[in-house]
C-alpha positions as CSV (number, residue, x, y, z in Angstrom):
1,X,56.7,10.8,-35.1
2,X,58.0,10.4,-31.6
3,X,60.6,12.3,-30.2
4,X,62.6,9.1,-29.6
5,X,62.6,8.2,-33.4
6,X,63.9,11.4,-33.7
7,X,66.6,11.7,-32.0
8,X,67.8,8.7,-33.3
9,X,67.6,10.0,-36.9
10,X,69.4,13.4,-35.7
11,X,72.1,11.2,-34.2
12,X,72.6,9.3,-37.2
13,X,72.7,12.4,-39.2
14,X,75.0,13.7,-37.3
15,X,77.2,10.6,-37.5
16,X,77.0,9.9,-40.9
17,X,77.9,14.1,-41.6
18,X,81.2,13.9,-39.3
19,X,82.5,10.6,-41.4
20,X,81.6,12.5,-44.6
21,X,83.5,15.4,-43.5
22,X,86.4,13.3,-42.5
23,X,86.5,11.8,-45.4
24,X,86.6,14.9,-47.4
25,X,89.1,16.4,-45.3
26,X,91.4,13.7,-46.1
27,X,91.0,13.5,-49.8
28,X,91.7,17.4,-50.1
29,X,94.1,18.2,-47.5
30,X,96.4,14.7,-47.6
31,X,99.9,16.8,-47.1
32,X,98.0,18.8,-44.4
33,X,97.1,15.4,-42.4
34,X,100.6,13.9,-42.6
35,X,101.6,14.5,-39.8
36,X,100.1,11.8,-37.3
37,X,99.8,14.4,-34.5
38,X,97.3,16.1,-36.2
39,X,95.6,13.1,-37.2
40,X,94.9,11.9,-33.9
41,X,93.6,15.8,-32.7
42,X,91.3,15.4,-35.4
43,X,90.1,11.8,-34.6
44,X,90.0,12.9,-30.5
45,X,87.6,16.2,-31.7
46,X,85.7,14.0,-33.8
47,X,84.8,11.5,-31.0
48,X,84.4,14.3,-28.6
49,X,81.4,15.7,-30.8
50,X,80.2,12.4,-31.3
51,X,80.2,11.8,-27.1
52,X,78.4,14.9,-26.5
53,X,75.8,14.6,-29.0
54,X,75.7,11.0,-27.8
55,X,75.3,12.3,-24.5
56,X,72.5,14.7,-25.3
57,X,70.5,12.5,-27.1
58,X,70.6,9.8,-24.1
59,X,69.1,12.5,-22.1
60,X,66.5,13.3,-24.4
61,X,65.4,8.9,-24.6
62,X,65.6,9.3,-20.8
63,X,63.3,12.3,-20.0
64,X,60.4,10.7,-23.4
65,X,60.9,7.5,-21.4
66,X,59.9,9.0,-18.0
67,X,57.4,10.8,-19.2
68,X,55.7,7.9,-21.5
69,X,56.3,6.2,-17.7
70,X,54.7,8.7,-15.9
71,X,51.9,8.9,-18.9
72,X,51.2,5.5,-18.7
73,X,50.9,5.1,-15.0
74,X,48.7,7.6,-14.6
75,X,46.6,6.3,-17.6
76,X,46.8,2.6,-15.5
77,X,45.5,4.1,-12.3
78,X,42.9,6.5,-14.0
79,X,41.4,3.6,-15.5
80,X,41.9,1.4,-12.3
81,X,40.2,3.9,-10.7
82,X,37.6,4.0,-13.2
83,X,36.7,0.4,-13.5
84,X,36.8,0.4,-9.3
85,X,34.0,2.9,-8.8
86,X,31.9,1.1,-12.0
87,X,32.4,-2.2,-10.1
88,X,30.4,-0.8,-7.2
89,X,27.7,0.9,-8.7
90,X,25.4,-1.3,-8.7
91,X,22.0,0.7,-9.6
92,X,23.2,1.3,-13.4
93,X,24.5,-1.0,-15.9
94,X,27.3,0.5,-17.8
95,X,28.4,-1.3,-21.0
96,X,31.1,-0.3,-23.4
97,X,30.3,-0.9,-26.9
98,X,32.1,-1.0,-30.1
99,X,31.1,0.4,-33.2
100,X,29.2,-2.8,-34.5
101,X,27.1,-2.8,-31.3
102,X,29.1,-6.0,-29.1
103,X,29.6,-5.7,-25.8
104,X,33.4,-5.2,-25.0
105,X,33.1,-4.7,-21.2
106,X,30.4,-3.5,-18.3
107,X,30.3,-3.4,-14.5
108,X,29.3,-5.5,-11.9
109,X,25.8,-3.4,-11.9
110,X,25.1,-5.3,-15.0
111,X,25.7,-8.6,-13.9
112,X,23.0,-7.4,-11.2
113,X,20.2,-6.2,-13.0
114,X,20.7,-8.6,-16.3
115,X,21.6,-11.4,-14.6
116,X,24.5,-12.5,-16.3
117,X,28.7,-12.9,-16.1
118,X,30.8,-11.3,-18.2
119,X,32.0,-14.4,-19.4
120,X,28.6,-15.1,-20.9
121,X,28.2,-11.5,-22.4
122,X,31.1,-9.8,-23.7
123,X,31.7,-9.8,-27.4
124,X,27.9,-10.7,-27.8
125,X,25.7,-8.1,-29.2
126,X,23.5,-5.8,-27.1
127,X,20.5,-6.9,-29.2
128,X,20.6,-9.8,-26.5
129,X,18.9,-7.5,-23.9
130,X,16.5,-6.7,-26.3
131,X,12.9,-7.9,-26.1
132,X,11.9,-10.3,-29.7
133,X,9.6,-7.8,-30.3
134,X,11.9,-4.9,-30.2
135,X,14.2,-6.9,-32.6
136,X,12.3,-7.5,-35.0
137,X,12.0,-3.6,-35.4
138,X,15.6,-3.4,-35.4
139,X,15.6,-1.3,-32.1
140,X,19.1,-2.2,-31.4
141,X,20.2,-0.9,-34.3
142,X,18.4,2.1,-34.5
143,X,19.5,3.0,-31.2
144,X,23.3,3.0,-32.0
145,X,22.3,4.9,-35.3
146,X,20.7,7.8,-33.2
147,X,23.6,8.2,-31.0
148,X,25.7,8.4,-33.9
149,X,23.6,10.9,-35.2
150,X,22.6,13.0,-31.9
151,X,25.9,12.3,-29.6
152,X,24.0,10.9,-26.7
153,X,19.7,10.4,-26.4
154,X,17.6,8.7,-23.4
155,X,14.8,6.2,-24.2
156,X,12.4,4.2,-21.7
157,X,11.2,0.8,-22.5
158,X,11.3,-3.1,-21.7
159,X,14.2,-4.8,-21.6
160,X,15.0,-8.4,-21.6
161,X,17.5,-10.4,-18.2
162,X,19.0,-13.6,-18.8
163,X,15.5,-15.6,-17.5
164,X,13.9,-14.0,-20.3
165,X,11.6,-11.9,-17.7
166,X,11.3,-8.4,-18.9
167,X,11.7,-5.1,-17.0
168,X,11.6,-1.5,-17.3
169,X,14.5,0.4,-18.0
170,X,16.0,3.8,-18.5
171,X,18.6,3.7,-21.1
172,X,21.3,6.4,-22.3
173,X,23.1,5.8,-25.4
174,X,26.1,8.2,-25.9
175,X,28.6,8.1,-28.7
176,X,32.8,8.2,-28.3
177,X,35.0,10.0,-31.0
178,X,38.1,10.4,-31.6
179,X,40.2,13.4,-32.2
180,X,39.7,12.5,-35.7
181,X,35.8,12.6,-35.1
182,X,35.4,8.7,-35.9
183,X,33.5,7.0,-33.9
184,X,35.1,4.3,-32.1
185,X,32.6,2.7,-29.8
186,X,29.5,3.7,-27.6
187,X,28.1,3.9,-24.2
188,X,25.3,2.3,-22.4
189,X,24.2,3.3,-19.6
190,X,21.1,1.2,-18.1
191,X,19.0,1.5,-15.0
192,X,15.8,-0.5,-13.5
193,X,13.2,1.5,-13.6
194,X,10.0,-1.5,-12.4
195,X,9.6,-0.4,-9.2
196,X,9.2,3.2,-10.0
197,X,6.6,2.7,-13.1
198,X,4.7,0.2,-10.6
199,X,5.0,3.2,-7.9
200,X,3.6,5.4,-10.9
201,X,1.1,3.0,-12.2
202,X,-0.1,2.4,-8.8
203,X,-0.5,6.5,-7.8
204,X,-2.2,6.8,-11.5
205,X,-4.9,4.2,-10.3
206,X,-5.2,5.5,-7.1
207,X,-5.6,8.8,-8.4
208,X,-8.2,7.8,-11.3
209,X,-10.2,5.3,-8.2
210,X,-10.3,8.2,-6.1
211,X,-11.9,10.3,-9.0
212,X,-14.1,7.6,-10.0
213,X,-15.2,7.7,-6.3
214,X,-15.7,11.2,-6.3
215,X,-18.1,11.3,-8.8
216,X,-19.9,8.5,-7.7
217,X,-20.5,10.4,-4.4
218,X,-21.5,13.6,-6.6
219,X,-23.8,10.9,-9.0
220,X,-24.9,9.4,-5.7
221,X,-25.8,13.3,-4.4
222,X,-27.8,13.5,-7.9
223,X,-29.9,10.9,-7.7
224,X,-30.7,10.4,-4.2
225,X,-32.2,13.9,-4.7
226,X,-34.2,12.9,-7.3
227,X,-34.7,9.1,-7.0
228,X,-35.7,9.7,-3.3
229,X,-38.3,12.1,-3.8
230,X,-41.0,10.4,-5.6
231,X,-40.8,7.6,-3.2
232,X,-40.8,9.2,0.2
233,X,-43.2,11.3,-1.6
234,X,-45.4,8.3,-2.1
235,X,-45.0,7.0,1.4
236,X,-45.6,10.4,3.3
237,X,-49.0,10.5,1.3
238,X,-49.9,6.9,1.9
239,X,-49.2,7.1,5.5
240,X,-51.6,10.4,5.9
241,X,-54.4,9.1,4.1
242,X,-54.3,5.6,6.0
243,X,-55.2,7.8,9.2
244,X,-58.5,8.5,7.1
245,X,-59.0,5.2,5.8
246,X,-59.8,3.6,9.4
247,X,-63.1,2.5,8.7
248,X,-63.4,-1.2,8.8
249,X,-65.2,-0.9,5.5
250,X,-62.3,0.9,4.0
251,X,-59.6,-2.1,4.8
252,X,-58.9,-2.0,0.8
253,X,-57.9,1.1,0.5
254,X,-55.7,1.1,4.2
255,X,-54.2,-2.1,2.0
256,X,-53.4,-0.5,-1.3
257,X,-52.1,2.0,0.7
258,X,-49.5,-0.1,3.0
259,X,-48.7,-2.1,-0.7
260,X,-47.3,1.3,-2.2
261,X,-45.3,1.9,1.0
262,X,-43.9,-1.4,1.2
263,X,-42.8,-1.0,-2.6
264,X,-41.5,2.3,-2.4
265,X,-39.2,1.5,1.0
266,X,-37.9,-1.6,-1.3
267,X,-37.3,0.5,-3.9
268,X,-35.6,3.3,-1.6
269,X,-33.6,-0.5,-0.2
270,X,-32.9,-0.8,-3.7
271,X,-31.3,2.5,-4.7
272,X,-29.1,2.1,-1.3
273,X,-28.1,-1.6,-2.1
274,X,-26.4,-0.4,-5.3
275,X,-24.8,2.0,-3.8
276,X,-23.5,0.2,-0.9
277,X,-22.6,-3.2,-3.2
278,X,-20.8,-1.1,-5.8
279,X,-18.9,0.5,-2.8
280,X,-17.8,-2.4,-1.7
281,X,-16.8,-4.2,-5.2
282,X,-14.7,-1.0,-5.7
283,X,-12.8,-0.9,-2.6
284,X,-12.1,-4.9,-3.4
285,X,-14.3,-6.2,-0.4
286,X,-16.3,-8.6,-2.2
287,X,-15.0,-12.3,-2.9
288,X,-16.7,-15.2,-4.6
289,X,-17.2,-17.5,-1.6
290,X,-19.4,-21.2,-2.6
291,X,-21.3,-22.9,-0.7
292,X,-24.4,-25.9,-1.2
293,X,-27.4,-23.9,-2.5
294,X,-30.9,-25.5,-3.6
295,X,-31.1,-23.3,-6.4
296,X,-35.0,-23.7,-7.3
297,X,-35.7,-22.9,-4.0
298,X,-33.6,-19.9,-4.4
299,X,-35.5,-19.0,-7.4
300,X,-38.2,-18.8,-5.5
301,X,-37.1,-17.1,-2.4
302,X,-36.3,-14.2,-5.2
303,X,-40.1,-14.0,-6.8
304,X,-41.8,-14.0,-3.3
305,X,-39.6,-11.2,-2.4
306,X,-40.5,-9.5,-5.8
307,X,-44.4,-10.1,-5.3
308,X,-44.9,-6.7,-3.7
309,X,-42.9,-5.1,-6.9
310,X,-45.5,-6.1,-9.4
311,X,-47.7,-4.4,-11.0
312,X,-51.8,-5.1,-11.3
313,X,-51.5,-8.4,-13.4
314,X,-48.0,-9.2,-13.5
315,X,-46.9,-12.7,-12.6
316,X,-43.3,-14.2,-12.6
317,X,-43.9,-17.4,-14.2
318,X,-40.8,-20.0,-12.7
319,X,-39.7,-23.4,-15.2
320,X,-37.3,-25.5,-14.2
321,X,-35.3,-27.5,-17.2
322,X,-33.0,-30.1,-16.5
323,X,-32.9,-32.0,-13.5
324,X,-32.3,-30.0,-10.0
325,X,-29.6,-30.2,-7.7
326,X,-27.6,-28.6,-5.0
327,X,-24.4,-27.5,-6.5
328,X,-22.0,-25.3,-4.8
329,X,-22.2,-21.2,-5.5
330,X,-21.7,-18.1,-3.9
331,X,-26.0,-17.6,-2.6
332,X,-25.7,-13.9,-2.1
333,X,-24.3,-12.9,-5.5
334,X,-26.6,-14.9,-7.0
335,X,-29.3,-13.7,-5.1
336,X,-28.5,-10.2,-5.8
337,X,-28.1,-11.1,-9.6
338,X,-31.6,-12.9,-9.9
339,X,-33.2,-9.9,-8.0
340,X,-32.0,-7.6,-10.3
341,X,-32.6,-8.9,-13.5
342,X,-36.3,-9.7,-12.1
343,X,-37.0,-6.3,-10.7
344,X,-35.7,-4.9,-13.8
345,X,-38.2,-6.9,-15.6
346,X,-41.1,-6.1,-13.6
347,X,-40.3,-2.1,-13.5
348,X,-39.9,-1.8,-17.1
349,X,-43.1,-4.0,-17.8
350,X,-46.5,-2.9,-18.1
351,X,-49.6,-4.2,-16.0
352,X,-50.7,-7.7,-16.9
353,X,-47.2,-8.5,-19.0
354,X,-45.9,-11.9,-17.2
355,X,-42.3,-12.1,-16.7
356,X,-41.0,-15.4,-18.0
357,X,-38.0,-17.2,-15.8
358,X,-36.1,-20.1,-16.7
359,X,-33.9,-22.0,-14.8
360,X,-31.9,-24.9,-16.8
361,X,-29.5,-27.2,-14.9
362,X,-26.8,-27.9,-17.4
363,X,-23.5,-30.6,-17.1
364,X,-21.1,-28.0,-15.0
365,X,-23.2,-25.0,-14.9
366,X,-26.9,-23.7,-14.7
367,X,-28.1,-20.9,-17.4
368,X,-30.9,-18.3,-16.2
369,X,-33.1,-17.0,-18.1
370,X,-35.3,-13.8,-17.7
371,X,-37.4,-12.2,-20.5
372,X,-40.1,-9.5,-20.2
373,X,-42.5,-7.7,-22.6
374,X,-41.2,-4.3,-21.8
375,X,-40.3,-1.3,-23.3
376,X,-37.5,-2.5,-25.1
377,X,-33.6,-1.4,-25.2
378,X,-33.1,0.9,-28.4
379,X,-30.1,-0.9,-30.4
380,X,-27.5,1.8,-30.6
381,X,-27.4,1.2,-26.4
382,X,-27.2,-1.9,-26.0
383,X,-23.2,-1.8,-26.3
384,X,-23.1,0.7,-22.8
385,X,-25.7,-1.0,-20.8
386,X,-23.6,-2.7,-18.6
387,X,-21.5,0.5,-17.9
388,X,-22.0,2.4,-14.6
389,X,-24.7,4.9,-14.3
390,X,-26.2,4.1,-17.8
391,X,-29.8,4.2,-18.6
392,X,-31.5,4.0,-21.8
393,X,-33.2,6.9,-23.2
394,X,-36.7,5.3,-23.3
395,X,-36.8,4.7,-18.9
396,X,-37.8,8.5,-18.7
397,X,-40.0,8.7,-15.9
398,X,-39.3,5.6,-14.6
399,X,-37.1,5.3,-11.7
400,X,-33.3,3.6,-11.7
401,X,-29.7,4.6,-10.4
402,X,-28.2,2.9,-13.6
403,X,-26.2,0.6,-11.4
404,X,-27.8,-2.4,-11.2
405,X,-26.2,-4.2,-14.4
406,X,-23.1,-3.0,-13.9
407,X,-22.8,-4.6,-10.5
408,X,-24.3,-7.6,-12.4
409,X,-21.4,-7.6,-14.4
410,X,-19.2,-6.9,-11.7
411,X,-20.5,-9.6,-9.6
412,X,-20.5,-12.3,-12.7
413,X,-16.6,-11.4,-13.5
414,X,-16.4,-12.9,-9.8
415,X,-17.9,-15.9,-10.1
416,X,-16.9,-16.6,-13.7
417,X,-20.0,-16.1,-15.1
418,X,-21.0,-14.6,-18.3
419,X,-24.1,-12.8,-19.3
420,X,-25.7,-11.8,-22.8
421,X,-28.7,-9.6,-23.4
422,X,-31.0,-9.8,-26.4
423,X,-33.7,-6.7,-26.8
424,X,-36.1,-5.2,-29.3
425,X,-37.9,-1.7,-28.3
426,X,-41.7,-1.7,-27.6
427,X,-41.8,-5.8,-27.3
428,X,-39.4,-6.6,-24.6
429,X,-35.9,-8.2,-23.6
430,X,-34.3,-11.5,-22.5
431,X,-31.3,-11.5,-20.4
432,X,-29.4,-15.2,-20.4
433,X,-26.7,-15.6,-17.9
434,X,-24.2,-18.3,-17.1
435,X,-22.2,-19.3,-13.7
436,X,-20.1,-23.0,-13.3
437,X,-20.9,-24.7,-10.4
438,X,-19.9,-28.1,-8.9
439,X,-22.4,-30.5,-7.6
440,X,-22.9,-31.0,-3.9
441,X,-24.9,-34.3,-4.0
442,X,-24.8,-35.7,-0.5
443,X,-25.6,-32.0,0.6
444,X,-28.0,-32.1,3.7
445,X,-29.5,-28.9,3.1
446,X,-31.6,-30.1,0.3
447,X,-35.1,-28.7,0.6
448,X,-33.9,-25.8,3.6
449,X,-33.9,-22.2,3.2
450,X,-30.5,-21.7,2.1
451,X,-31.0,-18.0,1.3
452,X,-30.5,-15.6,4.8
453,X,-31.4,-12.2,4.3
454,X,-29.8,-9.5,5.9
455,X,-32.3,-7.0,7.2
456,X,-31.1,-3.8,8.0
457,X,-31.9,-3.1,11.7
458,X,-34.3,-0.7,12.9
């Protein structure tokens, strides 16, 4: 009860006592009140009473009333206050909620980052900045319910703006009491977090790239110690023993001799290719760039360069299916490709095992295929061949950095090809791959050399 209310029930007491009294006076003392003298003393110290407690209880409405002024203007520019600074911050959206979760008011921060008015958002629910999927788990809900429960708790997740884009967003949830300990609405407090989880994504990849480059250098270390042995091995001994081999009846054995180095420096060319290529796919240097390519001729261009590779016997046999064309592809990946897949079959072929190549010219794309009667891929590997540095457990002693499909793969995901591999150990494997082209059929180059090799200089 205010103190207004009472002094207004005192002041009525006290009224309603002096007329009683009054009135009891009179009914037992009526000779004593004869006299009209004292009647009007009596009246007069009535009223006098009545003026001062009047008087006194005026001054008490007064000072409530000033204070209930002074109360309520301070409350007024607290509040003004209030609201002013959440108008200008703009980096948080602040939202006052009531206890059934609708919005009753926010600041200009949240017409900012959500991308609506007020107009459009207050009494709606906050499940409207939720994403569907979030809703559907009844994440609104169990977000009021855990400030209830704890007071105030932080989450991070995606949240929804007005265009229905999404962002990432640092929310605090805090609950409001009162003195009765009832809660009477909530808190929301949300900021934009995108550009720092992009900042942190980014670092994250950075970081994991530069460790993936790392051990590539220390893989790299590894094998070249290894992988460049054997061969320079190879060609330091060749090269001595063609100085004794300069008889002109010896010119077969001068020529075996200059055949093993001129495989082993491709093979050493090899090893550094992968390196360099997978460099350069994993700084994001290599682009799918087109152009008019004879594609058989290609495929030939690739087995001549391969003829030095193979083994006593071994023969890559070419057939074409379909009818050739020029269509338009990127000629250096799909060099690269072909020469790996054909290397790969010849190296992991015995002497006198052909290597079968197909090339068939399909409506909107060509299909390659290379089989070989090799050792085989054992089952259980087939699912990591295509990962860096792999090699199957059978290629013991035979030479390989592990790279070569993977940049395949690499190089394929560029030129939106796809590539599957078929395999059964001791009786060989077939590799089938895929690439769209367009046609080029007024092309001029048909019949050229379309295929420049970069030699390295010397």
């Amino acid at each position: 009860m205010t103190l207004i209310k009472r002094t207004y029930i005192l002041l009525a007491a006290v009224i309603t006592c002096g007329f009683i009294g009054l009135t009891v006076m009179t009914a037992n003392y009526q000779e004593a009140f004869t006299d009209a003298s004292v009647w009007r003393n009596a009246i007069l110290g009535l009223i006098g009473v009545l003026f001062l407690l009047l008087v006194a209880c005026s001054f008490l409405i007064s000072y409530q009333l000033s204070r209930r002024r002074v109360a309520e203007q301070g409350l007024a520019e607290s509040e003004h206050r209030f609201s002013l600074l959440l108008q200008h911050v703009k980096d948080y959206a602040i939202f006052m909620v009531d206890v059934e979760g609708r919005v009753v008011t926010w600041n200009r921060g949240a017409e900012q980052i959500k991308g609506y008015n007020a107009q459009e958002i207050i009494g709606r629910p906050i499940s409207v900045f939720y994403t569907d999927e979030d809703i559907k788990k009844k994440m609104p809900e169990d977000n009021l319910r855990k400030a209830a429960e704890m007071g105030s708790f932080e989450s991070v997740g995606l949240r929804k703006k007005k265009d229905g884009s999404v962002f990432y967003a640092d929310v605090v949830f805090t609950c409001l009491r009162n003195d009765s300990g009832v809660i009477t609405g909530y808190v929301k407090i949300t900021k934009d977090i995108t550009e720092q989880m992009k900042a942190e994504d980014e670092m994250k990849h950075s970081l994991q790239r530069e460790k993936d480059l790392n051990e590539m250098k220390s893989r790299f270390v590894s094998l070249a110690s290894h992988e460049f042995k054997t061969p320079l091995s190879v060609i330091l001994s060749s090269t001595s023993l063609i100085d004794k081999y300069s008889a002109p009846e010896m010119a077969d054995k001068r020529q075996r001799h200059i055949h093993r180095i001129k495989s082993n420096v491709k093979n050493l060319r090899q090893i550094l290719g992968d390196f360099l290529s997978l460099e350069k796919l994993e700084e994001g240097v290599v682009r799918n760039n087109p152009s008019a390519v004879d594609i058989v001729e290609l495929g030939e261009e690739v087995i001549t360069d391969l003829e030095e590779s193979c083994k006593s016997g071994q023969k890559i046999d070419l057939e074409i299916s379909g009818e050739p064309r020029i269509v338009a592809v990127d000629v250096h990946l799909l060099h690269n490709i072909l020469n790996n897949l054909l290397s790969n079959a010849v190296k992991y072929s015995p002497e006198y095992a052909p290597v079968r190549f197909v090339i068939e010219f399909l409506p909107g794309g060509i299909r390659f295929t290379v089989t070989d009667s090799g050792i085989g891929i054992p089952p259980a590997e087939l699912g990591h061949l295509f990962e860096r540095f792999f090699r199957a457990s059978n290629t013991s002693g035979i030479s390989g950095t592990g790279l070569g499909l993977s940049i395949v793969k690499k190089y394929l995901d560029l030129m939106g090809g796809q590539i599957e591999v078929a395999s059964e150990r001791g009786k060989g494997t077939t590799f089938i791959i895929a690439i769209p082209v367009s046609d080029v059929p007024d092309s001029p180059l048909r019949g050229r050399n379309l295929y420049e090799r970069n030699q390295p200089s010397t």
